[in-house]
C-alpha positions in Angstrom: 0.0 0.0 0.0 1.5 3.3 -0.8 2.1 5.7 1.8 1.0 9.3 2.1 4.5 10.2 2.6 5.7 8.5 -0.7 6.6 11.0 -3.4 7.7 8.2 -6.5 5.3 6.2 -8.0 6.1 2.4 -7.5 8.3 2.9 -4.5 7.7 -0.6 -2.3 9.1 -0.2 1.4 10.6 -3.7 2.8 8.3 -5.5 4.9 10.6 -5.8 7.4 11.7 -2.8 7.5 8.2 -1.7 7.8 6.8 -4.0 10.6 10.0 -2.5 12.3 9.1 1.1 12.1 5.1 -0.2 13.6 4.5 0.1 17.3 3.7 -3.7 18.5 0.0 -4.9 18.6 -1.0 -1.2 17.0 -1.7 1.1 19.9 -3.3 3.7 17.7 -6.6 2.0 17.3 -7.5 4.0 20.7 -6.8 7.2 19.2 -9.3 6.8 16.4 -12.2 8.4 18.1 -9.9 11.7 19.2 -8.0 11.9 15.6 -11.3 12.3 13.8 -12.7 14.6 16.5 -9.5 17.2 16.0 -9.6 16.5 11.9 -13.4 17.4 12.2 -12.4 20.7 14.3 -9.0 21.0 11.3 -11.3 21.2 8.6 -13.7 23.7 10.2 -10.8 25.7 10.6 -9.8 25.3 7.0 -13.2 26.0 5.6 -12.9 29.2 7.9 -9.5 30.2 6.6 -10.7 29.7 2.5 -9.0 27.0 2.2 -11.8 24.3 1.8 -15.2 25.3 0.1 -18.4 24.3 2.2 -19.0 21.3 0.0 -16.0 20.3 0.8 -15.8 20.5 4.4 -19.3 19.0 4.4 -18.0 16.0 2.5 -15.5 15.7 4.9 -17.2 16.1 8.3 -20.0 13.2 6.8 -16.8 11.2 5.5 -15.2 11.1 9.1 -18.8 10.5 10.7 -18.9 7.5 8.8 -14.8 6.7 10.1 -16.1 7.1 13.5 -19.4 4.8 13.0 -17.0 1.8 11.5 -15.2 2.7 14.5 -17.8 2.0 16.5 -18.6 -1.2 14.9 -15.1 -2.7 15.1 -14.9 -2.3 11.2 -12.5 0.4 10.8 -8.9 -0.7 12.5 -5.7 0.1 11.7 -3.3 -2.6 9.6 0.4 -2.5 9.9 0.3 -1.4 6.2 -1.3 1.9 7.8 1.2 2.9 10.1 -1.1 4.7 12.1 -4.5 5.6 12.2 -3.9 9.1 11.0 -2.3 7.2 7.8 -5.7 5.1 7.9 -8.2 8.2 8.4 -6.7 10.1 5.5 -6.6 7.5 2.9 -10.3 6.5 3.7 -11.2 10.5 3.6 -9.7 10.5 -0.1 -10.6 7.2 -1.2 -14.0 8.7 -0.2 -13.8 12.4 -0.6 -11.5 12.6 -3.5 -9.6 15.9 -3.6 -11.4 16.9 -0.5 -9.6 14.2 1.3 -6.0 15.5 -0.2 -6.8 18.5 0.9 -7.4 17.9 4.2 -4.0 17.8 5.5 -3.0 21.2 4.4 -2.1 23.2 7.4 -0.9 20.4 9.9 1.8 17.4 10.3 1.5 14.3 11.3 3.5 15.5 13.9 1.0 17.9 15.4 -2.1 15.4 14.2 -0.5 12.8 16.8 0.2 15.5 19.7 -3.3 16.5 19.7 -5.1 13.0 19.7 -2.9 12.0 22.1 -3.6 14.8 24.3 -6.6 14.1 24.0 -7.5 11.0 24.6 -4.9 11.7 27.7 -7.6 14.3 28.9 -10.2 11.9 28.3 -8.2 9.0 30.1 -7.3 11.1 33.3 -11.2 12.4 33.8 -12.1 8.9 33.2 -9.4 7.7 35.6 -10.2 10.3 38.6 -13.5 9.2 38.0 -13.1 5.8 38.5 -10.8 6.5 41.6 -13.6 8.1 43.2 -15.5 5.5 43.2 -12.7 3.0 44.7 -12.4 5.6 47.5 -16.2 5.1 48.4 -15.7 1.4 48.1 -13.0 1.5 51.1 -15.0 4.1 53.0 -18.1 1.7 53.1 -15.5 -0.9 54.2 -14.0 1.3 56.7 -17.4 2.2 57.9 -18.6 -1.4 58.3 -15.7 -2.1 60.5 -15.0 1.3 62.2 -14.3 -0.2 65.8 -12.9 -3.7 65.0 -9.4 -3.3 66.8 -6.5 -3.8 64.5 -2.7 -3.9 65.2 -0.7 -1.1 63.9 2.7 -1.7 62.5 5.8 0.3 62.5 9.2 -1.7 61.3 7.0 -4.6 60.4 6.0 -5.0 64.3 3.3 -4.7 66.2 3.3 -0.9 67.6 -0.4 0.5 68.6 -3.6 -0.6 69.1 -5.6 0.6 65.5 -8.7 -0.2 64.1 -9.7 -1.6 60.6 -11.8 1.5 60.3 -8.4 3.6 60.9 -6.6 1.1 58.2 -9.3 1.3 55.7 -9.7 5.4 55.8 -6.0 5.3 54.9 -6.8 4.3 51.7 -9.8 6.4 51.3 -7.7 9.9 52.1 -4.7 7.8 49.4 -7.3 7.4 46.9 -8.9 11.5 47.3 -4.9 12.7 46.7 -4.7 10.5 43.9 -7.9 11.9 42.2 -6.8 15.6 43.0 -3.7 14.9 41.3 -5.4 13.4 38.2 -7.4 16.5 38.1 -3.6 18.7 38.8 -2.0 16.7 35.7 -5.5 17.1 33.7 -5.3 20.9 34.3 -1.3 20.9 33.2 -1.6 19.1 29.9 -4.7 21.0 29.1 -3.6 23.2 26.0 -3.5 22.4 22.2 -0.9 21.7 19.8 -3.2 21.7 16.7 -1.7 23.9 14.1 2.1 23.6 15.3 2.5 21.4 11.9 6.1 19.8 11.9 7.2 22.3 14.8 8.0 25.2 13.0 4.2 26.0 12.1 2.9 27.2 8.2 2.8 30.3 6.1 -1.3 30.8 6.1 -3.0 32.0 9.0 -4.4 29.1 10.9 -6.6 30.1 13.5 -5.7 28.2 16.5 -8.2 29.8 18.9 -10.9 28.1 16.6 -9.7 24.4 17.4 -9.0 24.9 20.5 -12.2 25.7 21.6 -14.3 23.2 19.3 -11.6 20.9 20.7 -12.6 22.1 24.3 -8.4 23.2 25.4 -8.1 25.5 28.2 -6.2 26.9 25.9 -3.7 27.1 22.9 0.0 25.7 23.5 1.6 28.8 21.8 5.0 27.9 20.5 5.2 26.0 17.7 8.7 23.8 18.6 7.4 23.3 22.5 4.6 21.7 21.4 7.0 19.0 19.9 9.4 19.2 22.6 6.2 18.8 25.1 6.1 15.2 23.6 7.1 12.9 26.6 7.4 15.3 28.8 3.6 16.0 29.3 3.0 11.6 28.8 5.4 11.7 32.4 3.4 14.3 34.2 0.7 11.7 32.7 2.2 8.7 34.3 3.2 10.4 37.6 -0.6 10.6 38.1 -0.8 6.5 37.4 2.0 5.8 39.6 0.9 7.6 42.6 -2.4 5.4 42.3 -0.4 2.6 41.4 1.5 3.2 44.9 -1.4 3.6 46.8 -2.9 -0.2 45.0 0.1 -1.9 45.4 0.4 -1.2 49.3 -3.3 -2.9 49.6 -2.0 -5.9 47.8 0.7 -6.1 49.5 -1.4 -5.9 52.9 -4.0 -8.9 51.8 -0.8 -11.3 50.6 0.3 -11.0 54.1 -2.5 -10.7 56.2 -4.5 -13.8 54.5 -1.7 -16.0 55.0 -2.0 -18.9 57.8 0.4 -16.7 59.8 -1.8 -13.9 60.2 -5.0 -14.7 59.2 -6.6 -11.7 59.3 -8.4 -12.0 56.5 -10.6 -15.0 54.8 -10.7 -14.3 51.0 -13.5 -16.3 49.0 -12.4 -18.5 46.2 -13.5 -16.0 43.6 -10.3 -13.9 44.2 -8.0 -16.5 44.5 -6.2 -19.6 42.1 -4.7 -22.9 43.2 -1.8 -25.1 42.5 -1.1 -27.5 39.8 0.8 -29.8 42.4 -0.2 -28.6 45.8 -4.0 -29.4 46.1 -4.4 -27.0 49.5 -3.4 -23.9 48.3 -5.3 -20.7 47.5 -3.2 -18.3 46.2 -3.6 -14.5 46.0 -2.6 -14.4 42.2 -4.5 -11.2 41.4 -3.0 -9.1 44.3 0.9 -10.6 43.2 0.4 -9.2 39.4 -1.0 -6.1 41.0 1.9 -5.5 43.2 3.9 -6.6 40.5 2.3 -4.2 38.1 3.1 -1.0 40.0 6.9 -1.7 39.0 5.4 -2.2 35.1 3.9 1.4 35.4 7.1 2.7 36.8 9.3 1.4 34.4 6.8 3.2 31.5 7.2 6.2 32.9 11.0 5.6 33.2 11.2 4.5 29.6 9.1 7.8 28.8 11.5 10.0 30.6 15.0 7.7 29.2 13.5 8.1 25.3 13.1 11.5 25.6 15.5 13.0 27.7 18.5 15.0 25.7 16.9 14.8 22.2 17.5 17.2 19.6 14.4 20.0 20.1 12.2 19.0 17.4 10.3 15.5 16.7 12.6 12.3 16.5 11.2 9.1 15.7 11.8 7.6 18.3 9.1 9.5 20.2 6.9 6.5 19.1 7.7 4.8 22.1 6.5 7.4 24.2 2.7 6.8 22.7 2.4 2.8 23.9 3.6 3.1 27.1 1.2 5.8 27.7 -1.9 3.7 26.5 -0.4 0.6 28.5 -0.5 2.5 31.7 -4.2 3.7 31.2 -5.0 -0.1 30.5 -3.2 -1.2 33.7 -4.8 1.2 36.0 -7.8 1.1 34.6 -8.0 -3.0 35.6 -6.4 -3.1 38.4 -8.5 -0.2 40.3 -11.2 -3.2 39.4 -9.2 -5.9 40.6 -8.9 -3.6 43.9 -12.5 -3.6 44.1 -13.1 -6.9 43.9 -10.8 -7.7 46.2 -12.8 -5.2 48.5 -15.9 -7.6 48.1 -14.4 -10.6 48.8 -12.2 -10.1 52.0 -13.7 -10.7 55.5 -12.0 -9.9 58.8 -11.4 -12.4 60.9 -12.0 -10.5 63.6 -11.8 -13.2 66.7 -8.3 -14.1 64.9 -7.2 -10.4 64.9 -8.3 -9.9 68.6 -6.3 -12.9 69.6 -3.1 -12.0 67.8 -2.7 -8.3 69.2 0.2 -8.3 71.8 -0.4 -7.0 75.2 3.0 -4.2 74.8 1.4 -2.9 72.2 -0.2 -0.9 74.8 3.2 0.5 76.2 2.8 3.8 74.7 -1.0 4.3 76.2 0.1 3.0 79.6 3.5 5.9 79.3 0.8 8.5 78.6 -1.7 7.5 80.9 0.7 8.3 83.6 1.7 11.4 82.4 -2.2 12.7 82.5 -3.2 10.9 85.8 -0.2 10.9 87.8 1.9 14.2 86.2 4.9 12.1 85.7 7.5 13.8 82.8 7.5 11.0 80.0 10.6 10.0 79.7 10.1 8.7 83.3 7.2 7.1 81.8 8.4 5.8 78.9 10.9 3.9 81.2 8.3 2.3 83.8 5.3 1.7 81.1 6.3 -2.2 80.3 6.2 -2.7 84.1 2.6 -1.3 84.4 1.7 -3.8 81.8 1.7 -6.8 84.1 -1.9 -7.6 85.0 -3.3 -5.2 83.1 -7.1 -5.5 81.4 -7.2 -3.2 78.1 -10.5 -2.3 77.1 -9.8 -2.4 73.4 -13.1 -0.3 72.4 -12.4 2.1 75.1 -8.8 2.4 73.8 -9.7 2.8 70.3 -12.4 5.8 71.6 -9.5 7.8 73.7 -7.3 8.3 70.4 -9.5 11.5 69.9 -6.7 13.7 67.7 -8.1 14.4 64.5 -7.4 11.3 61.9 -7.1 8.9 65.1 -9.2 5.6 65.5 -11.0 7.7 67.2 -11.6 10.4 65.6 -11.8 9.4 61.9 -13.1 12.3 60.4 -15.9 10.0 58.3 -18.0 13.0 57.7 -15.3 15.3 56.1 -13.9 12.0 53.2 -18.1 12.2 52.5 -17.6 15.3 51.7 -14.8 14.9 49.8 -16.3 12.3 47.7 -20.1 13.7 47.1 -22.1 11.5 49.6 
């Protein structure tokens, strides 16, 4: 198939050599739906600027209307042969529209026709993303409501240090989960500007009018200069994929949490058999597969962002081919958040407490610290004279561990979790 960029008749690029050049598995079927909405909002522009007739345009905007229903249909996917779906949308527009289609390219690169589809469906992604963050957050709140006052064990160096609650433990996650989606919304905000009309990076003699796409494109605004908008490439993808590793570093402490506390050690948890596999040799076991690829996938989404920021960083300003790689690990990162927020949820509804197991397991020093400032309040004693006697106190002791959960009344305590205000945070 000839390529739009081919200028000799009969030219035939090696098949290798061209399956080389093509992203893996052909990311840019994703990007469909957001290249036709900023060619739809490009040819507008040129109809406004004399360049296309209104026939024309009209052809057009029906011709990538119908791309969009095939789309829609699974019909319309991009081949290897296509390089790309902005390849694939222009030779459909001209096999369909005739000169119309050839002419829709005047004005713009397929440098600046990737920036803006990428951006976005990056926009699109992160709204989608906070979105779906929000609703994880309410998941853990109505778990962290359910058990407010079961006591829990705190842990600082891996041991047992205060008396907590599950309430405490799952509101952790909740007040995670909120900074996550205010960063989503921070990053959304930041990569919020077009790069329509910045062509190969050093922009075109006619006078595109880049206010026009930008707001049928629905930018905060336009992303002025012509070379940053290439340059922007990879940088604005890692502001992207900061966004997914935060959440990714809030899922992957929960996972790492159930794999430890289901085990026959702790038992903390019961999981039913919906969220966990067995063994091919070992009939006994039920294994927390879903929460080890999670955990495992947080380094996956670190290492895109890494291979973002390595591909990019000290290139020549101006676009280099190599910024291809930049566009995959983006939409990879999307796909792993995406499913693993619903893996997290599932998880959610099938973990129980064991909450006669938990009560049993909580050691009696890990009351030191309340005993040390007990005496401080009821007997005035400085606390470093009470941090030195408190294990003494301990022997025969009772603990009340409701009444000890109630008394940690500083705001974000076990006592005090603030339910009311992550409600608000979240639109209950």
């Amino acid at each position: 198939m000839k390529k739009i960029w081919q200028k000799k008749e009969g030219m035939v690029t090696d098949t290798f050599n061209e399956q080389y050049l093509v992203s893996k598995g052909v990311p840019d079927n994703a990007l469909i739906p957001y290249d036709i909405a900023a060619s739809k909002a490009h040819a507008n522009m040129l109809q406004s600027i004399g360049i296309l007739t209104t026939e024309e345009n009209e052809s057009l905007q029906k011709g990538l209307d119908e791309i969009l229903d095939l789309y829609m249909k699974g019909v319309f996917t991009v081949t290897v042969t296509d390089e790309d779906c902005h390849s694939a949308i222009e030779r459909f527009l001209t096999e369909k529209c005739g000169d119309a289609g050839k002419k829709i390219h005047t004005g713009r690169s397929r440098n600046d026709q990737v920036l803006v589809a990428t951006r976005l469906y990056m926009k699109d992604a992160l709204l989608g993303l906070g979105d779906d963050i929000g609703e994880l957050a309410k998941h853990f709140l109505q778990m962290a409501k359910k058990y407010q006052n079961v006591p829990f064990p705190g842990y600082t160096h891996s041991q047992q240090a205060m008396l907590s609650s599950l309430g405490h433990y799952f509101c952790s996650f909740v007040e995670s989960l909120v900074d996550d989606k205010t960063f989503t919304g921070l990053v959304t905000s930041a990569i919020d500007k077009n790069p329509l009309g910045s062509a190969a990076g050093f922009g075109v003699a006619m006078p595109l009018d880049r206010e026009l796409t930008t707001r049928e494109l629905g930018f905060a605004q336009v992303q002025t200069n012509s070379l940053y908008c290439q340059t922007s490439r990879g940088k604005f993808e890692s502001m992207t994929l900061e966004a997914i590793v935060q959440l990714m570093l809030t899922l992957g402490r929960f996972a790492q949490d159930m794999i430890l506390f289901t085990t026959r050690e702790f038992g903390y948890f019961s999981v039913n058999d919906s969220m966990t596999t067995g063994s091919s040799i070992m009939p006994q076991k039920k294994n927390l597969d879903y929460m080890e690829v999670l955990r495992g996938q947080v380094s996956v989404v670190i290492s895109l962002q890494h291979q973002i920021q390595d591909v990019t960083k000290n290139q020549l300003s101006g676009y280099n081919k190599d910024l291809k790689f930049v566009k995959k690990a983006m939409l990879d990162a999307f796909d792993i958040a995406t499913s693993s927020i619903v893996i997290v949820g599932k998880m959610l509804d099938a973990v129980t407490p064991n909450e006669d197991v938990i009560a049993s397991k909580i050691s009696k020093d890990i009351f030191a610290a309340d005993v040390a400032n007990d005496l401080v309040k009821d007997e005035g004693m400085p606390f470093r004279d009470a941090y030195r006697v408190a294990m003494e106190r301990l022997d025969g002791l009772v603990i009340d561990y409701q009444k000890n959960i109630q008394s940690k009344v500083s705001p974000g305590a076990p006592g005090n979790l603030g339910i009311m205000a992550y409600e608000k945070m979240l639109g209950l």
